[in-house]
N, C-alpha and C positions, 0 to 999 in steps of 0.2 A: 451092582457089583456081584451079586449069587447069577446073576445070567452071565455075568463076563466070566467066571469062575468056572458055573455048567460045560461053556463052550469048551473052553482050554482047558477041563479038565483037573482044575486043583481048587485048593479050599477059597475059598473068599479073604479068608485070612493074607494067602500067598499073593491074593491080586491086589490087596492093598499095601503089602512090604514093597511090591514090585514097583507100583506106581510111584509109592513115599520115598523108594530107593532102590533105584534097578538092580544095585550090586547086592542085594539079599538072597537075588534068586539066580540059579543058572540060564547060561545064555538061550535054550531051547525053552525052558518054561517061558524065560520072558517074553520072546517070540510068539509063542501061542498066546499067550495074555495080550499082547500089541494087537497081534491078526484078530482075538477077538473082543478088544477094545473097538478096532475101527468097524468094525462090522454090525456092533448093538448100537457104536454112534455114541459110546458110553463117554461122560466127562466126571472128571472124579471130585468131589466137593470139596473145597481147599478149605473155606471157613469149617466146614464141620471134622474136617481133616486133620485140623491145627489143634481148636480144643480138646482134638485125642490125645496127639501128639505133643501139644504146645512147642511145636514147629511149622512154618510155613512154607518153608524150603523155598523162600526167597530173600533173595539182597538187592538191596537200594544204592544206587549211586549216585553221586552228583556232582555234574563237569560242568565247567563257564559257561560253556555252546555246544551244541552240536554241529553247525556249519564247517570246522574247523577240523580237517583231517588229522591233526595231532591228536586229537580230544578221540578221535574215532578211530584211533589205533588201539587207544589203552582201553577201549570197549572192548573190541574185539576180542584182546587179550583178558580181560575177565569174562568176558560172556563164555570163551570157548574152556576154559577150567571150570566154570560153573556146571554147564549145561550138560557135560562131563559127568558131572556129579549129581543131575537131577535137580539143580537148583536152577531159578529160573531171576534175571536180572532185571530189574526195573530202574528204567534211567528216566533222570530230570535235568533240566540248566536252571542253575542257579543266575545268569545272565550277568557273572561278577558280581552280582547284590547278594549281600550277608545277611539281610534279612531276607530275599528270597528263598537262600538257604534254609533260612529256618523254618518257614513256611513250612519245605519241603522234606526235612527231617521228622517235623512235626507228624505230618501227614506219614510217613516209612514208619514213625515208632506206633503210631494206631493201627497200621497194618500190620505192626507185629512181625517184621521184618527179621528173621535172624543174623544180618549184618548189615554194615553200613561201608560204601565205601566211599570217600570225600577227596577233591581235589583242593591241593594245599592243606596251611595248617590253623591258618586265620578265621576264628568262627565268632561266632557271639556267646556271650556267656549262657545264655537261654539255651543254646544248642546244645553246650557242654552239659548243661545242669539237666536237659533233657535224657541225653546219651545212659548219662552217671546213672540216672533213677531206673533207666529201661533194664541198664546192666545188657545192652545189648554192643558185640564185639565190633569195634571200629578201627578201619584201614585210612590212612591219610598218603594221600598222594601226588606226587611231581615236586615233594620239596624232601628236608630232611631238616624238622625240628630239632633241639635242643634234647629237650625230652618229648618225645611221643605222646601223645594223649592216651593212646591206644598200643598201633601199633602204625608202620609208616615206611613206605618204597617209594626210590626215586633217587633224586640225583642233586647235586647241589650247584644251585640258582648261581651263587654269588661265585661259585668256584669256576665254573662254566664262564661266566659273565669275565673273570680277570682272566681267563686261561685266552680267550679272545684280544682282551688290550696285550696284553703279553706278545702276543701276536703279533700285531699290528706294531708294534712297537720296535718287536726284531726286524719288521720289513722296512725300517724308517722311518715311520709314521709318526709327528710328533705332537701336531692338532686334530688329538680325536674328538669328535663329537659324537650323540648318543642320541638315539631313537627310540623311546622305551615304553610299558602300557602305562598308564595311570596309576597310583601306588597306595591308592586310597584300600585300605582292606586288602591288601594281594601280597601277601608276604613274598609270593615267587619277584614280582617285576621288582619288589623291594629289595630283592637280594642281587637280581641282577645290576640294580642301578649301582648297589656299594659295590659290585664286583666290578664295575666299569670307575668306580671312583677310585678302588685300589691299586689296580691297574696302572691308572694313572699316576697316583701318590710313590707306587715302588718304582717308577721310571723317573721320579721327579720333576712330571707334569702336573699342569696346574686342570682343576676341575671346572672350570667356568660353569656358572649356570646359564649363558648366553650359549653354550654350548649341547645344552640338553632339551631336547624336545619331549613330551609327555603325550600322548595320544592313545586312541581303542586300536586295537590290533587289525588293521583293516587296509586293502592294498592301496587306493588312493588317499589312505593319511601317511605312509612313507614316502608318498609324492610331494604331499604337501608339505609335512612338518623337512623332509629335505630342501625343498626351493624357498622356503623362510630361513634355513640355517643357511644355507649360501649367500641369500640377501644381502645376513646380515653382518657376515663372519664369512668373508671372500677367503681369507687364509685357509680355509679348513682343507686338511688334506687326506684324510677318511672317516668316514662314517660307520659307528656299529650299530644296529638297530637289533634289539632285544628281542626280535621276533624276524622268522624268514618273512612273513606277509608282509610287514611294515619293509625290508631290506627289498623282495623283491618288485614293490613298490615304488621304491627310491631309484634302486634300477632300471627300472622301466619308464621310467619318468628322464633319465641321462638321456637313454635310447634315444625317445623318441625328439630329443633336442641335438642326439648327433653327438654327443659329449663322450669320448671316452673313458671308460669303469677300466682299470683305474686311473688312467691319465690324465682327468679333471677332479674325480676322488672316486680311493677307495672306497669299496662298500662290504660289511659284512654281516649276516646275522647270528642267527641261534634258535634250532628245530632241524636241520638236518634234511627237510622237509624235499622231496621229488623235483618241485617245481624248481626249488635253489638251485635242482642238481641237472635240468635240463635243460636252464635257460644259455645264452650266453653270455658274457662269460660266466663260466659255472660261478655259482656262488660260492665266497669261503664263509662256512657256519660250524655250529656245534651241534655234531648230532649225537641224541641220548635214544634209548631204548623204551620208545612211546609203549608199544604192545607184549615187551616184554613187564615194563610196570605193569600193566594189570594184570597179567597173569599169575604174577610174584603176589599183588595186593589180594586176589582171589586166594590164591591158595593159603595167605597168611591168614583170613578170613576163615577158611573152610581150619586150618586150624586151631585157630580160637575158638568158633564152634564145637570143635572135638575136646577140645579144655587145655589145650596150650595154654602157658604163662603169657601176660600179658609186656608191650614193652620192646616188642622185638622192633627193630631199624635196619631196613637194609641200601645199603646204597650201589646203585646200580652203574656209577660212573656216566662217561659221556665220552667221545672222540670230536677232534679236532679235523674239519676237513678244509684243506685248504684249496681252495679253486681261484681263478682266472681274475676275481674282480677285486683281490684285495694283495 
């Protein structure tokens, strides 16, 4: 650090605000400090950096998967208000297991992680009891608890889930069936499924369980869990699958039989997701604001850190797009 200091010209003191927090220093000292940082090859020591500090100017996150382009929007969206900020993002997949979860909590609160950001709001008690003793600030994300743990951006599962039967319901549709994730631990696919049973309840249809398929979020199980509900439930005359992957799945599966979308059954999902929106017929889904939630959970984060009160809820709504197949 005194050689990167030498080069650029200012104290060692100034080289270490600068790194800990670009916005300490003006945009020309940091520039010289950058030029020569890269030039001694110099890496600045985070563990011995943090005991000064007891800040590591990092946050942990943890999303189902990474394969899934929804989950890699709301990255984006916190990575790019982090990095912003000098803080530097560490992402894991929980792989829908709540104990992998905690595993990986575990492992962020020994790194000493100045926050945490979480998808959904379903954890293990271990986690909580974890979080509670670190006293370190938590974001919960893609749903809108009761009351917050922490603090929590997103959009609501079950509102979104009946604002779709609702839908389907003004277009005629009177035997919906539902395509949804597994609902073991997943308070999201949980809220979607009552939002698909209320749906049904305020048009004064019936919820058949013959009618519900439960599957992982994956394009050949909306093939499948669809050609077992047709089987076995010929009447059915649209389908909403609780996920675009699971719906573009099901659609693609009519396709390739020749079957008219929606002239043998409607199809609908929920993610708003590209692929919905290129195929044909476009898909009718619910799209919410994947990358603007993390950016909202980032910045809630960055102010909790700063000592914001705890408790804040923001709900970021969702639109209704309606396309060709439903």
């Amino acid at each position: 650090m005194v050689d990167v200091a030498r080069r650029a010209g200012v104290a060692p003191i100034t080289v270490s605000r600068a790194l800990a927090d670009p916005a300490w220093v003006s945009g020309a000292t940091l520039a010289s400090i950058r030029r020569a940082v890269a030039e001694t090859g110099y890496v600045r020591h985070a563990v011995a950096g943090s005991l000064a500090s007891k800040t590591t100017r990092c946050i942990g996150t943890v999303v189902p998967v990474l394969s899934n382009s929804i989950f890699a929007d709301t990255l984006h969206g916190l990575s790019e208000v982090l990095e912003a900020q000098g803080y530097r993002l560490l992402i894991a997949s929980s792989q829908y297991d709540p104990l992998r979860e905690q595993r990986i909590v575990e492992a962020f609160v020994e790194q000493r992680v100045d926050g945490i950001a979480l998808t959904g709001t379903t954890h293990t008690e271990r986690v909580r009891a974890m979080l509670g003793r670190a006293g370190i600030p938590v974001v919960e994300m893609w749903n809108l608890p009761i009351r917050p743990y922490d603090c929590a951006v997103g959009f609501s599962n079950f509102s979104a889930a009946r604002a779709m039967v609702r839908h389907l319901v003004s277009r005629g549709y009177r035997r919906i069936a539902y395509i949804g994730g597994p609902t073991y631990k997943n308070d999201r696919t949980q809220a979607r499924e009552r939002g698909y049973r209320a749906g049904l309840s305020e048009a004064g249809l019936p919820a058949a369980e013959a009618r519900i398929r439960r599957t992982p979020f994956e394009f050949e199980n909306g093939a499948v869990a669809l050609s077992d509900l047709l089987a076995r439930n010929s009447s059915i005359d649209a389908v909403f699958a609780a996920s675009d992957v699971l719906a573009v799945g099901a659609l693609l599966y009519c396709l390739r039989r020749g079957w008219p979308v929606p002239g043998k059954v409607a199809l609908a999902g929920l993610d708003g997701s590209p692929i919905g929106a290129l195929i044909t017929p476009e898909l009718t889904s619910i799209r919410f604001p994947r990358r603007q939630i993390g950016a909202r959970a980032a910045q809630l984060l960055l102010d909790r850190i700063g000592g914001r009160a705890a408790g804040v809820m923001e709900d970021l709504g969702f639109e209704l797009l309606a396309g060709g197949s439903a």
